[in-house]
N, C-alpha and C positions, 0 to 999 in steps of 0.2 A: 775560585773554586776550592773546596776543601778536600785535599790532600785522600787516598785512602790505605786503606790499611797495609801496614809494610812487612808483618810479620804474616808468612803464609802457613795458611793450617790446612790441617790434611781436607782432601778435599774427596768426598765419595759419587755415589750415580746419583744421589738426591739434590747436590749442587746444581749438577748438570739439567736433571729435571727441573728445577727450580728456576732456570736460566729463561727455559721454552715457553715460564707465566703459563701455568697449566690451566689458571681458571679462565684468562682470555681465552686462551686456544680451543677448551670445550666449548665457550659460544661460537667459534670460525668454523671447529668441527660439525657442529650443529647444524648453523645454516648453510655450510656447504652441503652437509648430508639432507637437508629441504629441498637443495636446489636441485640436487640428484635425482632424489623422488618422486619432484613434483613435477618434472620436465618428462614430456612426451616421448616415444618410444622406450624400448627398454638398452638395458647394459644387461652383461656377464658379471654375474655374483664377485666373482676375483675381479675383475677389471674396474668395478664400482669399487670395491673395498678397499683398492690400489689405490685411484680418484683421493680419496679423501686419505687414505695415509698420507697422503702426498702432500696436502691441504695442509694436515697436522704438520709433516716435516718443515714444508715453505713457512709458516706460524710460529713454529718452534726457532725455525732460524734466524728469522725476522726480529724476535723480538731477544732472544741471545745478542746477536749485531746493537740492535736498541740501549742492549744492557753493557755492551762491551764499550760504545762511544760514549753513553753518559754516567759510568763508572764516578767520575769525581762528582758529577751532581748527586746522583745516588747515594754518595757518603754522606752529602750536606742534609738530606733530606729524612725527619724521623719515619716515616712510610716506610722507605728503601733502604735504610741503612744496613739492615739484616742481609739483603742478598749480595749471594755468593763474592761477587766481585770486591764492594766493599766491605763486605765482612769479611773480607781477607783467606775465606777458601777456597779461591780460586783464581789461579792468575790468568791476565787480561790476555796473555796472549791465546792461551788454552781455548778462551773464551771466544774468541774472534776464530777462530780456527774452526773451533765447533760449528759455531755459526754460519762459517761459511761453505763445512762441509756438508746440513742439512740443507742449504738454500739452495744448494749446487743439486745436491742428489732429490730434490722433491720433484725440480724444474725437468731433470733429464730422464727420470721414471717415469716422470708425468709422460711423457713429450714420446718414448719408445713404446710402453704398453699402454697408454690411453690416448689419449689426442694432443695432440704440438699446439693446438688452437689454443688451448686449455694449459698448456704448460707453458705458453708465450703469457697467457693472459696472470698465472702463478707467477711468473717471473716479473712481469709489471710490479705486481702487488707488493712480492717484497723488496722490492727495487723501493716501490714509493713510501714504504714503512721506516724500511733501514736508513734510505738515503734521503728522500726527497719531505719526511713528516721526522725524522730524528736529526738529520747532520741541519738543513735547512731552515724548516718552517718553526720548529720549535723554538729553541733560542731569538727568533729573529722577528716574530708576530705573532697577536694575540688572536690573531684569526688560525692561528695554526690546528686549531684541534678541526674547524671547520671544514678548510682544504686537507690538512691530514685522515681526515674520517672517509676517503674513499679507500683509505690501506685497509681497510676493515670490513669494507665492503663489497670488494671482490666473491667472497668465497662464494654465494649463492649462485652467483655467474659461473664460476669455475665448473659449479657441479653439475651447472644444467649445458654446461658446453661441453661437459663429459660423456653425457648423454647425447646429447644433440649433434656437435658439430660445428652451429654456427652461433652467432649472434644476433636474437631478434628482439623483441619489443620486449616481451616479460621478462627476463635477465636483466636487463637495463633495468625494469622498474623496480626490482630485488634490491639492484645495485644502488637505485636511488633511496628507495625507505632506508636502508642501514644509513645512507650517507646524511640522508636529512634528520635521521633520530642520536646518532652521535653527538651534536651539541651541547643536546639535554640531558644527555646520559652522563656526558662526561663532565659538564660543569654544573652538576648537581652535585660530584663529587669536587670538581675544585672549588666551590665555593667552603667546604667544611675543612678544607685541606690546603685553603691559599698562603696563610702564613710559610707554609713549606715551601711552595712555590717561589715567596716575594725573597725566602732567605737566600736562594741559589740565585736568583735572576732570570730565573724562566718567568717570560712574560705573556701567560696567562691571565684570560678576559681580564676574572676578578681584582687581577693584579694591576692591571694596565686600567682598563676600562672603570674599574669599580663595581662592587657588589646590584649595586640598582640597574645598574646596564647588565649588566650579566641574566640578574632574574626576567628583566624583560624579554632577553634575548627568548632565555631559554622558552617561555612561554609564546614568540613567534616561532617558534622551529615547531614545539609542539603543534600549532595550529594548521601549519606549511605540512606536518607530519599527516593529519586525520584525511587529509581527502586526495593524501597518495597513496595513502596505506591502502587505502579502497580502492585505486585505481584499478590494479589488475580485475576485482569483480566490473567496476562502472563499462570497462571496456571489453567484458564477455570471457576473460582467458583464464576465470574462475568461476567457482558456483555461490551459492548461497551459504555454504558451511564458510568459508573464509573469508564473504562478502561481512555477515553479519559479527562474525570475531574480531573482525578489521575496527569498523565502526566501534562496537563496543569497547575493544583493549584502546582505540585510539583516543575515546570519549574520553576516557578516565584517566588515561593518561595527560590531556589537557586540565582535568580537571584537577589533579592533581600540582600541577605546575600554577595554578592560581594561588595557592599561598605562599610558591614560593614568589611570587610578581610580587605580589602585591603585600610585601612586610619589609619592615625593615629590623633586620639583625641586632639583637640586643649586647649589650658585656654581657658576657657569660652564658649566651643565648647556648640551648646544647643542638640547635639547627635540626632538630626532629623531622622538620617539610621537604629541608634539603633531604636529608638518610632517607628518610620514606621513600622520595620521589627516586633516589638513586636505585633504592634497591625495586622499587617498580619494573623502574626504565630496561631494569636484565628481566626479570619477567614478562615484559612487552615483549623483549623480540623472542624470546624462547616461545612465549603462545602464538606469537603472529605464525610464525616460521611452523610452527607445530598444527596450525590450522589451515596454512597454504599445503602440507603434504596428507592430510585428513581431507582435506576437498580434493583432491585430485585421488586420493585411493576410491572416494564413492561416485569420483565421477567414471574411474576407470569402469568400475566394476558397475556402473550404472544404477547404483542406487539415488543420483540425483541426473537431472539434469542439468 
């Protein structure tokens, strides 16, 4: 591991911000805010807005803890070297403290003013982020983003158990498209970004398995992806506004993942199909998620059946 930095500079709120990965946390906010919506009966205006603070805290701390255990990797890697920890604005202990003071207070607010169902189910989440896809899976298997993609995929559950109360079929199947579209997502970026990976030792597909296994992979998960995404419509617990957005974002998104299968990576290749597809893969779930609470507002309001 590469050493990090020893000289500490001042450190301000934008560290601490910077700690929480603000742009992950707006996709967790998101589709936790979908699952809230789109889930039957109603919430109290404060009590929903609580919900999802809560969401953002558990996110926030989650990936702080993330940043505090792999600190020395984070140095070694040109991506990461910038945050706080290794850039030397912030020390690790500050950092771990934060961390566990948002993961602490998202799980306990959750659990007093909204549902314990729902703050048990937070507390999983970043239990399996912090501990079980960072201290564990990461370092140790190349299947790690695989099994670690359920840490990401709570939040749609969270939201609709906020409303609901319990645990039924639709939540789960939330919970399943994030976990099965994570693959794609994520080693569309480490394919463009493996050399980082292979310098530290994090054993990453592309790093372990090789580029060609990788592309294929990711283009089975796409395909595993198009006729779950549609499930919730196939099985009636949606209408046709989110049935046919499913189908379409999910088409193209396979379609998509066809050049990344089927090429192989040149010198100096500047990997355009990987970026493309990468930056797809956040606009899939942002429309998916944006079309599952669009069909549930006109089915409330009964503009569809």
């Amino acid at each position: 591991m590469t050493a990090t930095a020893t000289t500490q500079l001042p450190t301000d709120w934008r560290d601490f911000y910077a700690l929480t990965k603000p742009r992950v946390m707006s996709l967790v906010i998101f589709t936790g805010l979908c699952g809230l919506l789109a889930a039957p009966g109603s919430i109290h205006p404060v009590l929903g807005f609580t919900a999802i603070l809560c969401i953002a805290l558990g996110a926030g701390g989650a990936a702080t803890l993330n940043q505090w255990w792999e600190r020395d990797l984070d140095a070694g890697m040109k991506r990461t070297a910038a945050r706080p920890i290794p850039g030397g604005r912030m020390d690790p202990t500050n950092a771990r403290d934060f961390g566990i003071a948002l993961s602490a207070a998202s799980v306990l607010i959750m659990g007093v003013a909204v549902d314990w169902l729902a703050a048990i189910i937070l507390a999983v989440s970043i239990l399996y982020y912090a501990v079980v896809y960072t201290i564990w899976l990461k370092p140790r298997t190349p299947q790690n983003i695989v099994i670690g993609g359920g840490a990401g995929a709570f939040p749609p559950m969270i939201g609709w158990v906020a409303v609901t109360g319990e645990i039924t079929l639709m939540p789960v199947l939330l919970f399943a498209i994030i976990f099965t579209w994570t693959p794609p997502h994520f080693w569309a970026l480490a394919l463009f970004v493996q050399s980082d990976y292979a310098k530290v030792g994090i054993p990453m597909m592309p790093v372990v398995k090789g580029a060609a296994s990788t592309r294929r992979q990711i283009l089975l998960y796409a395909v595993l992806l198009l006729p779950l995404a549609a499930a919730p419509w196939l099985i009636g617990e949606t209408g046709a506004i989110y049935g046919v957005a499913a189908l379409a974002l999910s088409a193209l998104f396979v379609a998509l993942c066809l050049p990344v299968a089927f090429r192989t990576a040149a010198e100096g290749d500047r990997m355009l199909p990987e970026k493309r597809l990468f930056g797809y893969s956040v606009f899939y779930l942002f429309a998916l998620f944006a079309a599952l609470v669009a069909d549930a507002v006109a089915r409330n309001h009964g503009w569809i059946a």
